[in-house]
N, C-alpha and C positions, 0 to 999 in steps of 0.2 A: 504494500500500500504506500509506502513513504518512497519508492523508488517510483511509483507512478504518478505522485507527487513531484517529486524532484524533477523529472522528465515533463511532465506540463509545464512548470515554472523555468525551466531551460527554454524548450520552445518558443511558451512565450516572450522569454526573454529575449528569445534571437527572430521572432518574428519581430517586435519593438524597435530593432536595433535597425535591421534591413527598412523600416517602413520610415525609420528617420534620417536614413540617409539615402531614401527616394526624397523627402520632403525638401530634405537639404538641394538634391541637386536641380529638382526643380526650381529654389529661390536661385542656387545658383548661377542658372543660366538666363531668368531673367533680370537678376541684378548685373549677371556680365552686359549684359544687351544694354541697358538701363546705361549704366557706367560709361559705357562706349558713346552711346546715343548723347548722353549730357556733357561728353566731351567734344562730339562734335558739335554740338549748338553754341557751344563757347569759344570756337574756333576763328581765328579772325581770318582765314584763307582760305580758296577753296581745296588745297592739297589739304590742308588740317584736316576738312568737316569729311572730305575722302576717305582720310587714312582712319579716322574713327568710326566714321556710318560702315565702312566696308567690314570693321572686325566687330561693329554693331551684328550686322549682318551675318557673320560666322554663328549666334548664339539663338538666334531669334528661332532657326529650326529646331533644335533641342529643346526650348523655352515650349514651342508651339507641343512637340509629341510630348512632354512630361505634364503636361497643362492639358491633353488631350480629354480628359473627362469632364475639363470648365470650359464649354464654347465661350461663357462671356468674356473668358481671362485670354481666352486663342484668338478672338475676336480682335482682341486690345493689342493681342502681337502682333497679329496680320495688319491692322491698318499703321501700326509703327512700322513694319518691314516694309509698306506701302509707300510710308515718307521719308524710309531712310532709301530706299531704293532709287528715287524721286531727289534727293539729295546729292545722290551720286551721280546722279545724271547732269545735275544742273552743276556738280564743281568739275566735271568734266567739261562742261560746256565755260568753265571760268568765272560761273556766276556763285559768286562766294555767298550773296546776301541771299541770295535764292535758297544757294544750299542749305545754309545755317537755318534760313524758315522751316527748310522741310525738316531737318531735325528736328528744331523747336518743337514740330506738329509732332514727330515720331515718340519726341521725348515724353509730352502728354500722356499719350497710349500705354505705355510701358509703363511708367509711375501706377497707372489705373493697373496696369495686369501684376506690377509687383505686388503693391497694396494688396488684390487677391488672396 
């Protein structure tokens, strides 16, 4: 009895442990996104708001599938990868103040899907 004891209280222990470092990697990859994105918006060139929306962009897919069972938190990723995408384009084109808007916009979205 006490060994089937011990054995519940192990499992659950290690089911506890695994389910909090799903939780963890979920914040972690929208605060990566997040981080990125508030660094591009603060960006005063368009190579700057680039080099950040782009490694914005690295996290935003992993943010989206750990986030998979909240649409309204996947929602808030997707229209941020919307504006950071949109960002990218416009510091391509040299348009820095463009860029930095559509951050600005991305950054919004991602605060709302961290909060989550």
């Amino acid at each position: 009895m006490i060994k089937k004891l011990l054995s519940m209280g192990i499992i659950i222990f290690l089911a506890s442990c695994l389910f909090s470092g799903y939780v963890f990697a979920k914040e972690e990859h929208t605060s990566a996104a997040l981080e990125h994105t508030t660094a591009a918006a603060a960006a005063t060139d368009a190579a700057g708001v680039k080099a950040h929306a782009t490694e914005a962009l690295k996290h935003t897919e992993a943010a989206k599938t750990a986030h998979s069972k909240h649409p309204d938190v996947v929602k808030h990723i997707e229209e941020g990868e919307t504006h950071l995408k949109a960002a990218v384009e416009s510091a391509d084109k040299g348009d820095a103040a463009g860029a930095a808007k559509h951050a600005s916009e991305a950054e919004i979205h991602l605060k709302a899907a961290d909060q989550k």
